[in-house]
N, C-alpha and C positions, 0 to 999 in steps of 0.2 A: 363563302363562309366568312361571316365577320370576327376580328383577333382581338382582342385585351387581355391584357396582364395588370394580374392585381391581387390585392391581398387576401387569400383565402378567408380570414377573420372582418370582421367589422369594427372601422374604430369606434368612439364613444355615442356617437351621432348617426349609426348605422349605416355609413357609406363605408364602402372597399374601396380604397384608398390606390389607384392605380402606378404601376410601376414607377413614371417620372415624377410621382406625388411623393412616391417612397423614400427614393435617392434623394430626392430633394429638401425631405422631411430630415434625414441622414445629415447633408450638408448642413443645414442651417443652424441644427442641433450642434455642428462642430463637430460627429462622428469621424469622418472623414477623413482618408491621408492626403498627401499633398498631390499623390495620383492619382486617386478617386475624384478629386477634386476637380482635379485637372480634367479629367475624363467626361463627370459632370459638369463643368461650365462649357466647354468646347462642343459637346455631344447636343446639350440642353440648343446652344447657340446653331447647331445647324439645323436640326427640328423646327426653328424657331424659322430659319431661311427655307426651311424644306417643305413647310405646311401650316396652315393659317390657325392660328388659336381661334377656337368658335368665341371666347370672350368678348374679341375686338372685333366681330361681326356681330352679338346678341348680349352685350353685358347681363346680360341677367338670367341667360342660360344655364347656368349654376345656382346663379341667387338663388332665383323661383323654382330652381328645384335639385335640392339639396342630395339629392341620391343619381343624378343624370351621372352619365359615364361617359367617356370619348372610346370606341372600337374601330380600330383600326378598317378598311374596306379591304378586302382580296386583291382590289387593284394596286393597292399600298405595299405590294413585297418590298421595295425597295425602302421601305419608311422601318420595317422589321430586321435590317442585316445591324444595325446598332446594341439590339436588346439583347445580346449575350453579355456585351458588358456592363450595364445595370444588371443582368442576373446577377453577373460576378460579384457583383458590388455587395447586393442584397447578401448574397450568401453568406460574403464574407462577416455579414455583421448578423449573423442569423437571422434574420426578415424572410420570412415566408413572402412568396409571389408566384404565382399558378397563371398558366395560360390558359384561357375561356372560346371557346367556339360556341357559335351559334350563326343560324341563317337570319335568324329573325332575334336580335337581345333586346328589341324593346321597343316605346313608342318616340319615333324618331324627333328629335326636337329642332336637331343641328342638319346640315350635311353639305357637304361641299365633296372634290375628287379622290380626296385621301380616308374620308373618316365619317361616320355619324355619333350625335350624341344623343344617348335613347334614357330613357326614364326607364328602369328593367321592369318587366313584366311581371317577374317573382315579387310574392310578398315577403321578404327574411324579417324572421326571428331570430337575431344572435344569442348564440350560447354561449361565444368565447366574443373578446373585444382585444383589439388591437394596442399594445400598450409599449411607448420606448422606457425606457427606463433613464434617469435624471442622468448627465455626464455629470461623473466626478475629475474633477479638476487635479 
């Protein structure tokens, strides 16, 4: 069974916006305390050691297709013992994030040991969209 976490809602551009996109959307924004921070760059950096971005094997795996998503493989347990703290993360700042099963999420673009990147099968219609709200300084 293939894993992704990601946002129940669709941002503006109808992609669900998955767990490390979140936290990371959090950081950038300057949400973040100095141990979320913390958590997120050192966590982000062993991902980074632990498993290949499909980017820098197919730059344009994203590009040319704006809705693909990265799921984790069943063989990747060991890529999953991180994500309670990005849960935590999310929580804390209320960010909804839902974990997805599926044997089959879509048509595979990516794949390598840890992970494929599928174009999902569903067609969504968003109801609701994804939205942070400006930080006040």
């Amino acid at each position: 069974m293939f894993v992704r976490y990601q946002s129940p809602v669709p941002d503006r551009r109808g992609r669900r916006i998955g767990i490390f996109g979140l936290v990371n959307m959090l950081g950038q924004r300057g949400y973040l305390s100095a141990e979320e921070e913390e958590f997120r760059r050192t966590t982000n950096a062993w991902y980074d050691a632990a498993y290949t971005n499909p980017s820098t094997v197919d730059p344009t795996v994203y590009e040319a297709n704006p809705h693909a998503a990265a799921w984790f493989k069943p063989s990747a347990e060991h890529l999953l013992e991180p994500i309670p703290g990005y849960l935590a993360i999310l929580a804390t700042h209320n960010l909804p994030c839902e974990r997805y099963e599926s044997p089959a999420p879509g048509r595979v673009l990516y794949e390598d040991p840890h992970q494929v990147v599928v174009v999902p099968h569903e067609s969504d219609h968003p109801t609701a969209m994804l939205w942070l709200r400006p930080k006040t300084v």
